[in-house]
N, C-alpha and C positions, 0 to 999 in steps of 0.2 A: 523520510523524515517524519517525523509522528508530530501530531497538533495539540500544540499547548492548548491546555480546555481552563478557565479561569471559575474554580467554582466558587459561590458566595454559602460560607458558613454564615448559619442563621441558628443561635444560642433562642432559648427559650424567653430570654430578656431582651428581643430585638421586637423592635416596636411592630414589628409583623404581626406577634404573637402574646401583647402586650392590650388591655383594653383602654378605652380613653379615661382619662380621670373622670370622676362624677361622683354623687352625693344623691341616689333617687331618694334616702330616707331624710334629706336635707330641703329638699323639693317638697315634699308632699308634708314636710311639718310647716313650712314657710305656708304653701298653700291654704293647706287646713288652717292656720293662724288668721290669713285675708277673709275664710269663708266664716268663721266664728265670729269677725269683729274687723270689719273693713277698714277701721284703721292702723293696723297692722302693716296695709301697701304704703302708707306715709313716712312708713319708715325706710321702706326699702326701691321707692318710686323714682328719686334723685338718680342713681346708680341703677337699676336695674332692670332689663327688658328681655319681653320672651322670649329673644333668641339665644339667653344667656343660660335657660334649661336644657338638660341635655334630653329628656322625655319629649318626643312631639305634642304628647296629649296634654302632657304638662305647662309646653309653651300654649298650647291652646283656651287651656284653662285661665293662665295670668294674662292673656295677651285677653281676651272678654272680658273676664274680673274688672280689669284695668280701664277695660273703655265704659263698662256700666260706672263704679267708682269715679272718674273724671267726667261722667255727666251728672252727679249726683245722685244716681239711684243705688239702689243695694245689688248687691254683689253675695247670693248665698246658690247654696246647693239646687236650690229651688228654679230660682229666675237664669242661672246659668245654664241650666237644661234645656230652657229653653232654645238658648242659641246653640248650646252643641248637640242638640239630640240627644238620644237616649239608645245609642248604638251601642254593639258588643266589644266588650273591650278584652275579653280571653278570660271568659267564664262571666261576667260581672257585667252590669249594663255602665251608663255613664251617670245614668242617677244613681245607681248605688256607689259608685266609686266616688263621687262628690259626698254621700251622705258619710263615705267611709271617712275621709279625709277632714273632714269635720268632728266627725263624731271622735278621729283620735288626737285633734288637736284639746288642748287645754289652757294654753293660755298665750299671747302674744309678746311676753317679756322679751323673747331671744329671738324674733322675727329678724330682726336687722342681721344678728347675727347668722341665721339662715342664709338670708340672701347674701351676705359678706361668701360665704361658703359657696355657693351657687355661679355668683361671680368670679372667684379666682378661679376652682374648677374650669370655668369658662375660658379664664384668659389662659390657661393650662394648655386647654385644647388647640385654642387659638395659637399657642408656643409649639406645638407639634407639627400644626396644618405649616405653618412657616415652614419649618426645618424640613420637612416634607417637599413642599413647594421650590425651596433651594436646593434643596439635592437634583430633585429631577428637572430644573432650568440648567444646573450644574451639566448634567449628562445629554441635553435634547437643545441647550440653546444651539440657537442660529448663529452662524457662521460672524454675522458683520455683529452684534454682540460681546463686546470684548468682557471679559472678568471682571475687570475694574466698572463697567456698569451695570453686572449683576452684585456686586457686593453691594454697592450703594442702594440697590433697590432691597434686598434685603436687612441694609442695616436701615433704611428707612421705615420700612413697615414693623423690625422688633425697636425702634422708638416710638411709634405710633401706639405700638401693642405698651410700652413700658408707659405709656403716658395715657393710656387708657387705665391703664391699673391704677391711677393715684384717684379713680373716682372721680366723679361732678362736685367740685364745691357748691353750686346753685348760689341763691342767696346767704350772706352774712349778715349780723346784724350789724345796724351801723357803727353801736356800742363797742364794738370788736375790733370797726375798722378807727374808731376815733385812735381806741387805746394801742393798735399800730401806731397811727400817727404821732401819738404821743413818745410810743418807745424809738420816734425816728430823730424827733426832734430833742429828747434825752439823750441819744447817743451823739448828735450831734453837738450839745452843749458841753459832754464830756472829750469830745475829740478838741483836740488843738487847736485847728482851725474854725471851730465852730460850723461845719459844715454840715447840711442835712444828707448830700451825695460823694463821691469821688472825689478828692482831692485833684485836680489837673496839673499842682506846681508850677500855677502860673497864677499870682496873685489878686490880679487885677480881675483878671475870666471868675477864680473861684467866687471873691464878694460878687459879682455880677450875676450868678448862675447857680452858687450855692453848692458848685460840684455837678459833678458829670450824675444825672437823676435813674435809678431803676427804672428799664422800662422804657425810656426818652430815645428817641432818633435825632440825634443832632448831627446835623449837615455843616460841613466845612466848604465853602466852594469859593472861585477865584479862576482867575486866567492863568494859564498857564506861565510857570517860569515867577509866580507872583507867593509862594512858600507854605502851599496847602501841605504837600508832605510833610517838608520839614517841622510845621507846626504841628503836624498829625503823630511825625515819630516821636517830637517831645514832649509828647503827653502821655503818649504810651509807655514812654520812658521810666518818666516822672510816676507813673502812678504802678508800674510791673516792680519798680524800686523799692516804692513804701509798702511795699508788701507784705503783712502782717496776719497772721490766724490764729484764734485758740482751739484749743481742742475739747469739744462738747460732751456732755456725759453720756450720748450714745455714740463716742467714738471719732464723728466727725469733724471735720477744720469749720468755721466758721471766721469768714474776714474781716478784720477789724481795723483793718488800715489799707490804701492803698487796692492791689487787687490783680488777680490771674488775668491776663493781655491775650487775647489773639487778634491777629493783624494780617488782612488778606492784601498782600500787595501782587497786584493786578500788571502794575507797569514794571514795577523797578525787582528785581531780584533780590534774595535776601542777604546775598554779598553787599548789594550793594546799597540794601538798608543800613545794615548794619556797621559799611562803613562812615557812612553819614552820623550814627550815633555817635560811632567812637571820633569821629571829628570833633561832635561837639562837645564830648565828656571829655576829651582830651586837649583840646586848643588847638590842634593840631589839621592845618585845611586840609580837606578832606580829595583835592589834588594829589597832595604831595603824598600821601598815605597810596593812593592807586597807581602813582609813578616810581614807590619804592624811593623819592625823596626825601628821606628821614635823616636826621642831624642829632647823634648822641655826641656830643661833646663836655666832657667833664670841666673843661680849661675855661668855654667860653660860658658855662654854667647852661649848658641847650640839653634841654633831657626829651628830647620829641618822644622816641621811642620808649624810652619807660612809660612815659605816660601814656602812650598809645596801649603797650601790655598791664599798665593798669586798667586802663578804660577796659579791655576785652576781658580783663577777670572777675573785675565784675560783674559784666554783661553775663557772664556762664552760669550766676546765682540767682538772676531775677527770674520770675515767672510770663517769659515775652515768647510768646509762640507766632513764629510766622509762615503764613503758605505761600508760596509765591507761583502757584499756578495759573497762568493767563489763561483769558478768556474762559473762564468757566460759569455755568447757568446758575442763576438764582437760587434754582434746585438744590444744585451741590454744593454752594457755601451754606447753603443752611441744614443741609446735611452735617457737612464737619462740623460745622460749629457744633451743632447738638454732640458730635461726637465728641467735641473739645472738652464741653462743658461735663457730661460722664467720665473722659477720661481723667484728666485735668481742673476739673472747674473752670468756671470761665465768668470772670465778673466786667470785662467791657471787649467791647470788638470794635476793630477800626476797619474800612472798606476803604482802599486806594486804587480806582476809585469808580462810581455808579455804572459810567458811561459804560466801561470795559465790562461791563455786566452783561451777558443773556438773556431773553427769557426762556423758560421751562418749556413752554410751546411756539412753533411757527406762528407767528402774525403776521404773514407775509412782509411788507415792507413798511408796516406802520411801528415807527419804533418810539410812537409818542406813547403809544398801548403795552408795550414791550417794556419802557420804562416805568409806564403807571406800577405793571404787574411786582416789577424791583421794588421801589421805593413801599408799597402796600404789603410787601413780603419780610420786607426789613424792617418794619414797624412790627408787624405780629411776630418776627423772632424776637423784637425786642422784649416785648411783651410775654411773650414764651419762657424767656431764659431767667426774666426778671431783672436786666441786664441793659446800659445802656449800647448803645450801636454809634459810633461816627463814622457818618459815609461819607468820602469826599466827592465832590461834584466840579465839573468844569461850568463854566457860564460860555454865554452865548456871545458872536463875533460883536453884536450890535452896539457890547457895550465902549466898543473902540470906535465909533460912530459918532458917538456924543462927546461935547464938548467937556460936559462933567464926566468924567470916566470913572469916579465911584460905581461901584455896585450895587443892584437894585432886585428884588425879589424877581420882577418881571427878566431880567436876563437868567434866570438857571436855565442850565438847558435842557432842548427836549420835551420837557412836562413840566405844567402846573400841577404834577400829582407830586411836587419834592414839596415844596410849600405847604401843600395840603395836608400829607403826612407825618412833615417832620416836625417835633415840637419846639427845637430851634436851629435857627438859620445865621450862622457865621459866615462872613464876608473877610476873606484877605486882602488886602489892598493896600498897595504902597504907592505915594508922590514921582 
């Protein structure tokens, strides 16, 4: 029997045989611009650093330039030599190669745009080294390793890389930030409910709160059996429903009512979320629907089941995404969610709920630090996504202790880091 030989055809276009992206006449105009007229690096300082040349000499040069300019001294052909010497650089010394780069600069206008060029080149590369990187974890990982946690790690690092690419905004003026403010609270005036945030479709919550707020970590918590979920699904409900977009002149949806839902349910499956909805959009208890006790009677005027297949036709048109994966790490709900939000959009998240959370790393048995890590993580995705977060939270046995059994900031459980984090704190509580 003869042995199959597996050969790998390698085309002239295969990144073997392919060089890396890069701009050296892009480098050396951006340089020459810093050494004629140091403020040139102001333009391109926010967004970009040495390692983002692809020349070593070149990062050599900006990564000096950059430290004389940030202590206030000059930055020329001159005083640069000093720090890099005046070595051979392939015919050329390094004073002459400074004096060359200067002397064929002329003028600083299109600096920034340099360094714009400099840097995607860069994240170019940085998109290769990835795919690179994946392929050969793909063929060399280890055994206990499964797929499913080498995908997430590289679709974590090409989010990392995609949200590197949108730049440092650094400072704004505040002028800029008012007149946000302003077009938040216009839009607000123009909406129905006069609201600055989310609609929730709970009347009372919305005047109180103004709508669920970009950016906000709002904690839902309570004892169990006391209707954190239930309140959690119908707002999700309520707001995946009024779901509204236009379509912008570069293409894109932008929401203008209501908003794209994902909903991490932690406990409950999303059967049997979803039965719980259609219970309540339907009338119909949400028993008799899981016992197959439904009553269509035309005679006695009982329509259970139409209404139940109305409730679920609807549900098929809103924007409610849900994952119902248990126990998974902090890590990986903020993983998908970023994937939610790329693939999907994603204008609020719901977490059902903290406790059933991970942390990313061993902490051994301290799972007051374990929660810190949660609740500190769900605030900067909120902040990330520009997106509110409701996490729901169980409270602590104690508060069945006390004679007042209302709920109390000091009962959440686990960590004082939910309170700290969250920028508001709901209490469910019934007599």
């Amino acid at each position: 029997m003869s042995n199959a030989v597996a050969l790998k055809a390698v085309s002239a276009q295969s990144p073997e045989y392919r060089e890396a992206p890069r701009s050296i006449e892009a480098e050396q105009a951006l340089l020459g611009a810093i050494l004629i007229n140091n403020e040139a690096f102001d333009k391109v300082a926010d967004f970009l650093d040495a390692a983002h040349f692809f020349e070593e000499i070149h990062r050599r040069i900006y990564e000096n330039a950059a430290s004389l300019i940030r202590a206030g001294k000059l930055a020329s052909p001159i005083t640069l030599k000093t720090f890099l010497g005046d070595g051979d650089l392939g015919g050329v010394t390094m004073g002459q190669y400074l004096a060359r780069l200067a002397a064929d600069a002329t003028t600083i206008i299109n600096a920034e745009q340099y360094g714009r060029i400099i840097y995607e080149l860069h994240q170019r590369r940085s998109l290769i080294g990835i795919g690179t990187e994946v392929v050969n974890i793909a063929y060399d990982a280890p055994v206990e390793m499964p797929p499913k946690t080498q995908i997430e790690e590289a679709e974590r690092k090409l989010y990392e890389l995609a949200e590197l690419g949108r730049y440092e905004k650094g400072f704004i003026r505040f002028t800029d930030a008012a007149a946000r403010a302003i077009d938040m609270a216009a839009a607000a005036y123009r909406r129905d409910g006069k609201l600055s945030g989310i609609a929730t479709g709970l009347a009372d919550l919305d005047r109180m709160m103004g709508g669920l707020q970009p950016s906000d970590l709002v904690i839902i918590a309570g004892r169990p059996g006391m209707g954190k979920t239930a309140l959690a699904t119908n707002i999700a409900y309520n707001i995946a429903r009024a779901y509204r977009a236009e379509a912008q002149p570069d293409g894109s949806l932008k929401t203008v009512d209501g908003g794209v839902v994902g909903f991490f349910s932690l406990e409950m499956s999303a059967e049997q979320l979803a039965t719980r909805i259609i219970s309540e959009r339907s009338g119909v208890p949400s028993y008799k629907i899981r016992r197959g006790d439904i009553v269509e009677d035309e005679r006695r005027g009982v329509f259970e089941f139409s209404k139940i297949t109305e409730a679920a036709r609807e549900m098929q048109t809103i924007p409610l995404y849900i994952d119902e994966t248990g126990g998974i790490s902090i890590a990986q709900l903020v993983s998908r969610a970023r994937r939610l939000k790329r693939q999907r959009g994603l204008d609020v998240l719901f977490v059902d709920y903290l406790q059933l959370l991970t942390g990313s790393t061993r902490r051994g048995d301290n799972r007051v630090q374990e929660l810190t890590e949660i609740t500190t993580s769900l605030k900067a995705l909120a902040k990330e996504l520009n997106a509110p977060i409701v996490a729901l939270s169980q409270l602590s046995r104690q508060v069945e202790n006390r004679e007042d059994k209302r709920p109390q900031l000091s009962d959440l459980r686990e960590s004082g880091s939910i309170e700290q984090d969250a920028d508001v704190v709901m209490f469910v509580y019934r007599e």
